[in-house]
Residue frames relative to the residue before (quaternion, step in Angstrom):
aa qw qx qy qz dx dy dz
X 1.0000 0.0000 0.0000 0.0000 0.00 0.00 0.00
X 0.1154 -0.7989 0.5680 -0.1611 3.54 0.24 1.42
X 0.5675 0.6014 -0.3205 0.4622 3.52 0.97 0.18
X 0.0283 0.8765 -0.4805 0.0056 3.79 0.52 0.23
X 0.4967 0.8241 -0.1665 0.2155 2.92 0.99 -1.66
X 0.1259 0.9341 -0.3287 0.0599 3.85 0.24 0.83
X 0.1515 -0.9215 0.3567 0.0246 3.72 -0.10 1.14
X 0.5406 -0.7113 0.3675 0.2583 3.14 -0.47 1.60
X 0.1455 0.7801 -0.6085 -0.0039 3.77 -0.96 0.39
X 0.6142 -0.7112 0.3408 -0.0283 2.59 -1.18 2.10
X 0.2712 -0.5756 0.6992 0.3259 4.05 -0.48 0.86
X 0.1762 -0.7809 0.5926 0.0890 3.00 -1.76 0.97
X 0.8977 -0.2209 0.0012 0.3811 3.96 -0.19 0.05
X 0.5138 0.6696 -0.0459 0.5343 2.37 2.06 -1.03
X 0.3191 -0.6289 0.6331 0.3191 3.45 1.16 -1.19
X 0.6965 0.3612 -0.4122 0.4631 3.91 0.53 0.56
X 0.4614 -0.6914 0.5463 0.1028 3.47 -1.76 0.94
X 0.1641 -0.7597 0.6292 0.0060 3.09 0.58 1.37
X 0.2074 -0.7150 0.6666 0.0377 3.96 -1.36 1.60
X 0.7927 0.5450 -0.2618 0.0783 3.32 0.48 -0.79
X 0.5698 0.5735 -0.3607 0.4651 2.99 1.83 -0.28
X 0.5284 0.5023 -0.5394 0.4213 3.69 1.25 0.37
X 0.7239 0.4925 -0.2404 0.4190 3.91 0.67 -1.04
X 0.1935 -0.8516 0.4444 0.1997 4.06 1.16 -0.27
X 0.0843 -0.8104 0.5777 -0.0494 3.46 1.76 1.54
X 0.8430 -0.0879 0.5046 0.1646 2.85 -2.17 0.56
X 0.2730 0.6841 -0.6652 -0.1223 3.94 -0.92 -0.08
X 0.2480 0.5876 -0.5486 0.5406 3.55 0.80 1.35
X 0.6120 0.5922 -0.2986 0.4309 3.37 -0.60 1.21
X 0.3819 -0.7217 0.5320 0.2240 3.65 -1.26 0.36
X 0.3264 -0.6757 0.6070 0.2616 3.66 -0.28 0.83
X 0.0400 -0.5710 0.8152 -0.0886 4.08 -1.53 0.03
X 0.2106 -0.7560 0.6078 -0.1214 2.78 -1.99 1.62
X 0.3623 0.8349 -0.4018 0.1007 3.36 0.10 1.06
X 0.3871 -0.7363 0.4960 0.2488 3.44 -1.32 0.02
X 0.1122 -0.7542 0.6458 0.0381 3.28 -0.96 0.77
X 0.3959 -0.6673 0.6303 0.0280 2.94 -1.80 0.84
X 0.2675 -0.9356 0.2270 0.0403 3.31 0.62 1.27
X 0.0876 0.7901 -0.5150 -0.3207 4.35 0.65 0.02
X 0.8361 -0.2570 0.4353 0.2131 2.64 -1.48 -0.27
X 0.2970 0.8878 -0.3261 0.1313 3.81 0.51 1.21
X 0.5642 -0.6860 0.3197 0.3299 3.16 1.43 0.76
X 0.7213 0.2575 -0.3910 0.5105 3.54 1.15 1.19
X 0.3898 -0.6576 0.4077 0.4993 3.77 -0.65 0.48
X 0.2984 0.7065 -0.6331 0.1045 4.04 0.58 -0.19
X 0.1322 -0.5811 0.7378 0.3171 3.63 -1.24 0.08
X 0.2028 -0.6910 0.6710 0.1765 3.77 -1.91 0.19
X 0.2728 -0.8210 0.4984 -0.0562 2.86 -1.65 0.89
X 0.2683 -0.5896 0.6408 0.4120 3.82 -0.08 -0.85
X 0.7591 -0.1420 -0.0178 0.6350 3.37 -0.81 2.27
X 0.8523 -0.3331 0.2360 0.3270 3.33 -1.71 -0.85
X 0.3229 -0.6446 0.6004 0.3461 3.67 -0.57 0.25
X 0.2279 -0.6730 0.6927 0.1240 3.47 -1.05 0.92
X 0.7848 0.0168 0.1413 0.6032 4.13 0.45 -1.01
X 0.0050 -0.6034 0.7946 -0.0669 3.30 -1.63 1.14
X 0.3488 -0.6831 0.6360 -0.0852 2.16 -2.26 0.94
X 0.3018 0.8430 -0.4136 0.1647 3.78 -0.07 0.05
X 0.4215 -0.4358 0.6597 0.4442 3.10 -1.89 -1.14
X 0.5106 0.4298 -0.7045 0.2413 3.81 0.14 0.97
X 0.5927 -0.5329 0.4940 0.3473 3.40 -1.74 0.13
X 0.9169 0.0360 -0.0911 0.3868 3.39 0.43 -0.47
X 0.1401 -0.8263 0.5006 0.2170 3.64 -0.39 -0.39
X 0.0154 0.7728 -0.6337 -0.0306 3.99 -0.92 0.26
X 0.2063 -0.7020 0.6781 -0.0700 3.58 -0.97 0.78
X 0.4031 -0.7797 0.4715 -0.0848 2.77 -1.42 1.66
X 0.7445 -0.4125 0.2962 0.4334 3.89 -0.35 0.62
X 0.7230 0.4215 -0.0538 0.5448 3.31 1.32 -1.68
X 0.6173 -0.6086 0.4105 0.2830 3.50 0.95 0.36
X 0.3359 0.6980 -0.4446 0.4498 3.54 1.56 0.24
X 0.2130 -0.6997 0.6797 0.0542 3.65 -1.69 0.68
X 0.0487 -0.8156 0.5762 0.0182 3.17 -0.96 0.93
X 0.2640 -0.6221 0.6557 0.3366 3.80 -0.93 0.08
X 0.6348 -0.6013 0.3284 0.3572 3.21 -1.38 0.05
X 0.6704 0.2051 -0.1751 0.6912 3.69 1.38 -0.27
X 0.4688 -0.5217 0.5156 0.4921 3.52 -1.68 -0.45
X 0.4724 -0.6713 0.4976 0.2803 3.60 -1.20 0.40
X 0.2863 -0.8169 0.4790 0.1457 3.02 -1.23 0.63
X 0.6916 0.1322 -0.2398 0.6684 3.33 1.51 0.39
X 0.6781 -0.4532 0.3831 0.4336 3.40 -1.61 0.75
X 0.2833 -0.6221 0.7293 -0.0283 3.27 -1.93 1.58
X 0.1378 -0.8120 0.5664 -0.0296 2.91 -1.25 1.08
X 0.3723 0.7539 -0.5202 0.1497 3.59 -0.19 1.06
X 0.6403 -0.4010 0.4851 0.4405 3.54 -1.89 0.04
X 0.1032 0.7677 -0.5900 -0.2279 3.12 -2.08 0.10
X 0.3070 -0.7074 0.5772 0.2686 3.65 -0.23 -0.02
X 0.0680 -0.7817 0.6180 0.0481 3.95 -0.58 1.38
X 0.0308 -0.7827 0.5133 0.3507 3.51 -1.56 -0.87
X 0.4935 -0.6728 0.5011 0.2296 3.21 -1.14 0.93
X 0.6035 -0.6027 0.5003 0.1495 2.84 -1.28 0.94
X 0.1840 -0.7574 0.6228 0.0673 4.07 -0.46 0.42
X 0.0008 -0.8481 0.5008 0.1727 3.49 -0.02 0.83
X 0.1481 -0.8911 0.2985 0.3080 4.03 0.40 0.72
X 0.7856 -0.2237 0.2781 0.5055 3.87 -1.30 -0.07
X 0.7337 0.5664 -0.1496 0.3444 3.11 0.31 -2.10
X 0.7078 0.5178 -0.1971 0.4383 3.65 1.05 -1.49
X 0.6780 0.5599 -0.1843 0.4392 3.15 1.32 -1.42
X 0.5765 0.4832 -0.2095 0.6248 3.72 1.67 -0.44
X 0.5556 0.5596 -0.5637 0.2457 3.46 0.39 -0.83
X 0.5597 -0.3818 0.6815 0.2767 3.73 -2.18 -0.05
X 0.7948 0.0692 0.2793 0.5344 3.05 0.05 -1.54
X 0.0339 -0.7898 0.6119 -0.0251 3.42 -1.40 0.95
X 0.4084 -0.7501 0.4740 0.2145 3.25 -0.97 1.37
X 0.2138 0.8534 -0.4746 -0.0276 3.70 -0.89 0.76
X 0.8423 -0.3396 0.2157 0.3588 3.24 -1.67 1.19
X 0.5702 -0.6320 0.4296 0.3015 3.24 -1.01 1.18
X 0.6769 0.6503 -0.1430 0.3137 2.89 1.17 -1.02
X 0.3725 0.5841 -0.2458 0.6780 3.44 2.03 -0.69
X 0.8481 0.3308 -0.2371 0.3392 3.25 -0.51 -1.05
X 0.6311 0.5489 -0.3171 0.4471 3.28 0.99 -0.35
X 0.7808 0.4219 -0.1318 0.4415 3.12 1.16 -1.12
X 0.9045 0.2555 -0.1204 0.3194 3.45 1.44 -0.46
X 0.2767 0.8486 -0.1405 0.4284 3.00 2.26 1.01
X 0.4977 0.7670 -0.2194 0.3403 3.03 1.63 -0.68
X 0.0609 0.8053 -0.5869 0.0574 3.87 -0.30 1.04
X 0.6240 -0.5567 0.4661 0.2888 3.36 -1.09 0.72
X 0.3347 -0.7806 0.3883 0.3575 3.86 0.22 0.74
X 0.6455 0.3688 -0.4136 0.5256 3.80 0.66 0.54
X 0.6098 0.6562 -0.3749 0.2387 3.84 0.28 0.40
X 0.1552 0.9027 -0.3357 0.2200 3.07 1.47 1.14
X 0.4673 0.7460 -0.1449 0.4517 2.54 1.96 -0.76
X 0.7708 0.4141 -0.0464 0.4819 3.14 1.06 -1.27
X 0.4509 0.5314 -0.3603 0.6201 3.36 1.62 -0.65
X 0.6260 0.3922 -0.4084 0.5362 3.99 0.00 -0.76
X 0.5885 0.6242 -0.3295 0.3942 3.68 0.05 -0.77
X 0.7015 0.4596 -0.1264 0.5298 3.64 0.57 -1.60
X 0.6339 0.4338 -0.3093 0.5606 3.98 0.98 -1.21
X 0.6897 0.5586 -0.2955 0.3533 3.82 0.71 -0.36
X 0.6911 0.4085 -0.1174 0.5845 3.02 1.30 -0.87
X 0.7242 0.2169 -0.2907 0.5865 3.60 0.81 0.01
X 0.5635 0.6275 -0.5328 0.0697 3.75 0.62 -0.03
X 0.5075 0.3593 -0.5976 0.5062 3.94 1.31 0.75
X 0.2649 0.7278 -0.5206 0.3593 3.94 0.16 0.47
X 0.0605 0.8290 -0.5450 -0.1099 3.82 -0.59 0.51
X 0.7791 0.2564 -0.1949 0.5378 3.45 1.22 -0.84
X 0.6363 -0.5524 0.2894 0.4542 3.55 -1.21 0.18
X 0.3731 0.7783 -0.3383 0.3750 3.38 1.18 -0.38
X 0.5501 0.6118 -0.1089 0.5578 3.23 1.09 -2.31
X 0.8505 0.1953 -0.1621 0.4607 3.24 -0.90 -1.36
X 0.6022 0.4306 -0.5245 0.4205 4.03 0.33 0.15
X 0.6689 0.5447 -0.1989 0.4651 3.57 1.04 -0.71
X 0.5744 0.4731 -0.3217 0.5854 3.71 1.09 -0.80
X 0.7217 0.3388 -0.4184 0.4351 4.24 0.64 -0.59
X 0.6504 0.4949 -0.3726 0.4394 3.65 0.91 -0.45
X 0.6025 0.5629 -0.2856 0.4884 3.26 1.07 -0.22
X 0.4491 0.7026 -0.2116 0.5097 3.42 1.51 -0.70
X 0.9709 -0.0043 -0.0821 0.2251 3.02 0.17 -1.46
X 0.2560 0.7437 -0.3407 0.5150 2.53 2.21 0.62
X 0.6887 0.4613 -0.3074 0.4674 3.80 1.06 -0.64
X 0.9520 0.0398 0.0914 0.2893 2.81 1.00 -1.44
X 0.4361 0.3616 -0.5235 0.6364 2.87 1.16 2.66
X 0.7613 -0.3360 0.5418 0.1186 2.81 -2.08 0.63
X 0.0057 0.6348 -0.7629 -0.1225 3.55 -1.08 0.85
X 0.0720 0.7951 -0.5727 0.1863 3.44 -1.27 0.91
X 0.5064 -0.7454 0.4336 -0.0025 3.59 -1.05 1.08
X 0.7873 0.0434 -0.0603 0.6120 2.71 1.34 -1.10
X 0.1117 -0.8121 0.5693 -0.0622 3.13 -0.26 1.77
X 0.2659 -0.7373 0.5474 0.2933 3.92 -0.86 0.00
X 0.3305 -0.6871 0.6053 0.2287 3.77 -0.46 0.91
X 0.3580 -0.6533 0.6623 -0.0797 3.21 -1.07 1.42
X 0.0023 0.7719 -0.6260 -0.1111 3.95 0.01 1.16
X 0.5623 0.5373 -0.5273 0.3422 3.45 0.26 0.43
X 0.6239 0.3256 -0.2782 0.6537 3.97 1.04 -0.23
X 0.4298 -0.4606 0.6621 0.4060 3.37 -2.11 -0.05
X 0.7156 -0.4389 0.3709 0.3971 3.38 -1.71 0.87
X 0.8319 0.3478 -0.1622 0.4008 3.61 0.24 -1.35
X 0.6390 0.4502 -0.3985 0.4798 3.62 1.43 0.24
X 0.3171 0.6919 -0.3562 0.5420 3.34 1.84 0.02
X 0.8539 0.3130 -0.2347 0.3432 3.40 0.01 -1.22
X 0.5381 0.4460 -0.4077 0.5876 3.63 0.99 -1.05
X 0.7954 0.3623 -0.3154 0.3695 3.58 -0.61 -1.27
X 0.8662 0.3258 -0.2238 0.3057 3.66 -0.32 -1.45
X 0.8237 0.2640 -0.0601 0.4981 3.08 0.02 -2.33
X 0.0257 -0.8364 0.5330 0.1251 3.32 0.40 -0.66
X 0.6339 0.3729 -0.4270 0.5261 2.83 0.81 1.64
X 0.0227 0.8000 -0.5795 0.1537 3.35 -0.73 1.12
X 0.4858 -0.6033 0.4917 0.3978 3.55 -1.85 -0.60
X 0.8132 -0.1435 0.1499 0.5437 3.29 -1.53 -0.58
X 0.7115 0.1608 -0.3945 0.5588 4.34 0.05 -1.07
X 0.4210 0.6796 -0.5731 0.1803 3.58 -0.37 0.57
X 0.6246 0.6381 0.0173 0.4500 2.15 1.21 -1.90
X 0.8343 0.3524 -0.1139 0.4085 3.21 0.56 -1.71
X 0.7889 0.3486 -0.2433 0.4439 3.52 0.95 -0.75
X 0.2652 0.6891 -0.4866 0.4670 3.54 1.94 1.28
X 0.8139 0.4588 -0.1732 0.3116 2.75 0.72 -1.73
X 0.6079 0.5085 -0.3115 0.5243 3.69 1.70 -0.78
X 0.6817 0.6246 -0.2219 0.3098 3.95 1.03 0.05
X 0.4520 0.5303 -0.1052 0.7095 2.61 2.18 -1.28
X 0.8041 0.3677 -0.3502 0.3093 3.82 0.62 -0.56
X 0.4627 0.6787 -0.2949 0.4881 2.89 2.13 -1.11
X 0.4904 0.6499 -0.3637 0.4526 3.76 0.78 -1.22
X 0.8962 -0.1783 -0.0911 0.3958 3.85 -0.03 -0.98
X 0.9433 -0.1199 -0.0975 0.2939 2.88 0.43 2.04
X 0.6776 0.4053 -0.2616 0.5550 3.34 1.46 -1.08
X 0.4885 -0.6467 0.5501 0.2014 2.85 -1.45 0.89
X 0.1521 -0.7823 0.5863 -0.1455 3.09 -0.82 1.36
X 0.1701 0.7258 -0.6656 -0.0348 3.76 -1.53 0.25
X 0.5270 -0.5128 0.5866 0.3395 3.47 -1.71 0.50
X 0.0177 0.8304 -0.5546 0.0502 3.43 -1.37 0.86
X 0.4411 -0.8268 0.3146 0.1510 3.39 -0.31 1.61
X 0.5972 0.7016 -0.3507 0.1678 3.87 -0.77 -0.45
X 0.6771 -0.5217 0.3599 0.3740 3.66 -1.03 -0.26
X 0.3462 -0.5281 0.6903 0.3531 3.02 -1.89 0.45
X 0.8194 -0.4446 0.2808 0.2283 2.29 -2.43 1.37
X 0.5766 -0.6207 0.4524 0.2785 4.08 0.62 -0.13
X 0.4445 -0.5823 0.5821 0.3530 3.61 -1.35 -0.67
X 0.2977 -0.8387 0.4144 0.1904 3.27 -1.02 0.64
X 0.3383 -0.7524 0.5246 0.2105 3.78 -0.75 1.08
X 0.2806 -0.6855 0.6602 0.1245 3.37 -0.59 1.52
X 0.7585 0.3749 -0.3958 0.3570 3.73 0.07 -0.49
X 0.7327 0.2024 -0.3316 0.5588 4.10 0.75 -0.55
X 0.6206 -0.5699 0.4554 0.2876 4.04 0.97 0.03
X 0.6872 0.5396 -0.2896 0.3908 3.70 0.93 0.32
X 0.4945 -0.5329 0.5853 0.3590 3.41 -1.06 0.17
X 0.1763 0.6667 -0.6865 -0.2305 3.62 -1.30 0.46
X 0.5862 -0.5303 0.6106 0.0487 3.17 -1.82 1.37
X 0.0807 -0.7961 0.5973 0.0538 3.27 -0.83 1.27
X 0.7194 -0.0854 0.2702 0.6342 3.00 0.40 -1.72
């Protein structure tokens, strides 16, 4: 994440932090309004469902990151409570069919990046997807991969003679969640699609009696 780079965004008359005109999102998509009751988690991130386009609260400021991240200006020390307005993504027919898919300079710049020894893994990715025709296909044929064919596991032993992520494909083949995930964004990076690793929560349990999601982990 070579992107650091954070941009202040102003409460406007209203009292709302309007994000999206810093991140030029997509307007393809459903928009959702919610509110969250926030604990205490030792980071200033704020969360959403997908991207936060606009917030609303009691924080003083807000700044937003290349990656569509939100920050507050400090971590909190007690539970924050604001609105947010997100957007869903719309994946279409056409995209889901495509061969090939044209993307924002910006994408490509940002999500191309390969460790300069991971050729290894690029070959890998052309193996596993070489019955694959669309991008769709060949993103699905590597998750499918390695869902078949590794080990979820906790207790892994780091092995300082290998990188972690050439460990897992090649050796142990067995690993946790960034194993897992920052295989699958290498192997894609490898033939071409931009790809990134992306933190946050499952969707939770729902409370039929107060009407909310609670958010565990």
């Amino acid at each position: 994440k070579r992107q650091n780079l954070r941009m202040e965004v102003h409460r406007d008359p209203r009292g709302i932090f309007s994000i999206s005109p810093h991140l030029g999102l997509d307007p393809h998509g459903s928009s959702i309004r919610h509110q969250v009751l926030l604990e205490p988690l030792g980071t200033p991130i704020l969360f959403g469902f997908s991207r936060l386009t606009s917030v609303w609260g009691e924080m003083a400021s807000l700044s937003v990151d290349p990656h569509g991240s939100v920050y507050l200006p400090a971590t909190p020390a007690s539970r924050l409570l604001y609105t947010a307005d997100s957007r869903l993504s719309i994946v279409s027919t056409p995209e889901l069919k495509a061969e090939t898919i044209v993307y924002p300079d910006r994408v490509l710049e940002g999500y191309l990046q390969r460790p300069a020894d991971d050729q290894r893994i690029a070959d890998l990715a052309r193996e596993v997807t070489h019955n694959a025709i669309t991008v769709y296909e060949m993103v699905k044929a590597i998750e499918t991969h390695l869902r078949q064919g590794y080990r979820y596991s906790l207790e892994v032993k780091a092995n300082p003679r290998r990188p972690p992520i050439d460990d897992f494909l090649f050796g142990q083949k067995t690993g946790y969640c960034e194993h897992f995930s920052t295989a699958m964004v290498l192997m894609l990076r490898g033939l071409g699609i931009p790809s990134r690793l992306v933190t946050g929560f499952l969707p939770g349990e729902w409370n039929e009696y107060g009407s909310y999601y609670m958010v565990r982990q």
